[in-house]
N, C-alpha and C positions, 0 to 999 in steps of 0.2 A: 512348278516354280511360281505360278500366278499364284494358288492357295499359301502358298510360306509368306509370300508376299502381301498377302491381303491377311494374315493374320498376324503378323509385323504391324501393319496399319495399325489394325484393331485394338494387337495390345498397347501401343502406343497412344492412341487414343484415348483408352481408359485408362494410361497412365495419367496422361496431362489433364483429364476431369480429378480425377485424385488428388494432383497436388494442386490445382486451381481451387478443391473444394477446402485440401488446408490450409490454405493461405488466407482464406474469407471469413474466419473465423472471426467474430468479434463479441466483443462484453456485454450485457444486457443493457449497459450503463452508456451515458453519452460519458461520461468521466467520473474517472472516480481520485479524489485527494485524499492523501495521505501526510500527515504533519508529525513529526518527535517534537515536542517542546517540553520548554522546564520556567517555572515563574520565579519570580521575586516579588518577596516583601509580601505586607497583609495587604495594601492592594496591588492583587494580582496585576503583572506586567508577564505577557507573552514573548520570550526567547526563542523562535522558531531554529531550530538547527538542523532539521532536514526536511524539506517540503518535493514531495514528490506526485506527479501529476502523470493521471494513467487514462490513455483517450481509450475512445470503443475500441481501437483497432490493436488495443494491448503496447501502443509505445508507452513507453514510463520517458518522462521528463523531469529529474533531479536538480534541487538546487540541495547544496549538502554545504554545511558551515561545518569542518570542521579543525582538525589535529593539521590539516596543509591549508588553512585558508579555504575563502570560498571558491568550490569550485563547481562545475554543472556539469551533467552527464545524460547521455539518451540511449536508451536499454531497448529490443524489445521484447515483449510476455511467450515464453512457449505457451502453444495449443495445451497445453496439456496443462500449465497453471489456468487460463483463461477459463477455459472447462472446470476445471473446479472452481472459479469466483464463480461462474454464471449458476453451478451447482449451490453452492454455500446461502446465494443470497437471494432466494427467490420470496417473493411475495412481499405486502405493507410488511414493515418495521423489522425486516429482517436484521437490521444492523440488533434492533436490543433483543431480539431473539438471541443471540450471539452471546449476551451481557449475561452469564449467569451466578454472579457472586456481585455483591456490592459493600464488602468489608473485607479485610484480611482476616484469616484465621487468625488464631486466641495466640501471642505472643509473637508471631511473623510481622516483620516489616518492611516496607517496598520503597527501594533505593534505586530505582529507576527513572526514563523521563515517562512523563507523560506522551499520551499519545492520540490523536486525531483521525476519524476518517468521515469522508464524507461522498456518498454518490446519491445521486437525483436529488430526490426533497429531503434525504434522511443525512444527518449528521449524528455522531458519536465519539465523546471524547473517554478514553477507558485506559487501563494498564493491563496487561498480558496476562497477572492471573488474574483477573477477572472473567475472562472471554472462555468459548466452549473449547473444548477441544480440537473438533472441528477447523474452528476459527483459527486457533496459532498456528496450527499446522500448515495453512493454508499464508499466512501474516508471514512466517517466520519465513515462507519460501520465499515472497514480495521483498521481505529484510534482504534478502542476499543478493537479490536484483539491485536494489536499492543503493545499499551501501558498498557493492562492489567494487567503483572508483578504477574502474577500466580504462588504463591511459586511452585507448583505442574511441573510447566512447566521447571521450571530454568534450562539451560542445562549446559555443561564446554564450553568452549570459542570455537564458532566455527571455527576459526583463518580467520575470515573475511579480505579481504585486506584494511583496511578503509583506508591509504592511495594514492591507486590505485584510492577506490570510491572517496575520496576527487578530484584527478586529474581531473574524469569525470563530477564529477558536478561542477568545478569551468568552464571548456570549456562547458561547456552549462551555465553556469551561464556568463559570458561572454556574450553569445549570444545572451541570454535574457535582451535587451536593454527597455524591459516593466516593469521590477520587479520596484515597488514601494519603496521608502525608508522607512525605517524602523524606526517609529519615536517610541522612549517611550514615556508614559503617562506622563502629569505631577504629578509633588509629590506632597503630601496631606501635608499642612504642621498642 
């Protein structure tokens, strides 16, 4: 009876080191931000409609403009997404490692928003085909987080600077002398 007992212990013990160790996961990143925007006019004016801010510890904090008004949302990252950002983004300048087309192909044109990311000293303003593969697969998982709009999550207004954010991504927008114009569809008539 002692031996069932002491190995009861045991495996219980190195249960709770197990889930203690997956819980402690965190991003190589003190934060990393993520912005949709779309401009106006020949001078560029920043329209931020989704700015979503992701601490080490993998919470996403959402401010999202959209189709319901503004509203604010707090997600957090499965281990297994955070594992692949800390996989995707290692070493200097891994964001333009990422960046590998800077035109559209020969008659394509991109009717999408722009988009924004930025952790540590590296910022990056790009569109979807532009980036590796790698990259969306990884982006497109963060989209679903993002824009999921989970009544359960809704938080009060984080008092986000979005003016500040807008600042920072217009000087990288700026700089970004690659970004594609943004042409709409034609109408169905």
């Amino acid at each position: 009876m002692k031996a069932f007992k002491l190995q009861i212990i045991l495996f219980l013990t190195i249960l709770s080191f197990s889930v203690n160790a997956q819980q402690h996961l965190k991003l190589n990143f003190k934060r990393i931000d993520l912005t949709y925007y779309q401009t106006n006019g020949n001078q560029p004016k920043i329209n931020v409609t989704v700015y979503a801010q992701i601490n080490q510890y993998g919470i996403v904090t959402v401010h999202l403009n959209g189709n319901n008004g503004l509203k604010f949302y707090r997600y957090q990252l499965s281990n297994e997404l955070m594992s692949q950002i800390n996989s995707l983004m290692i070493g200097k300048k891994s964001l333009q490692k990422q960046l590998v087309k800077t035109k559209m192909d020969a008659g394509k044109h991109y009717a999408g928003n722009y988009n924004f990311i930025a952790f540590d000293n590296e910022e990056l303003c790009f569109v979807e085909p532009y980036m590796s593969n790698a990259f969306n697969v990884i982006y497109n998982q963060l989209e679903d987080v993002i824009l999921k709009q989970s009544e359960n999550a809704e938080i009060d207004n984080p008092k986000f600077r979005v003016k500040e954010i807008e600042k920072r991504v217009l000087i990288e927008h700026k700089k970004s002398n690659y970004l594609p114009k943004i042409v709409q569809s034609p109408s169905i008539k």
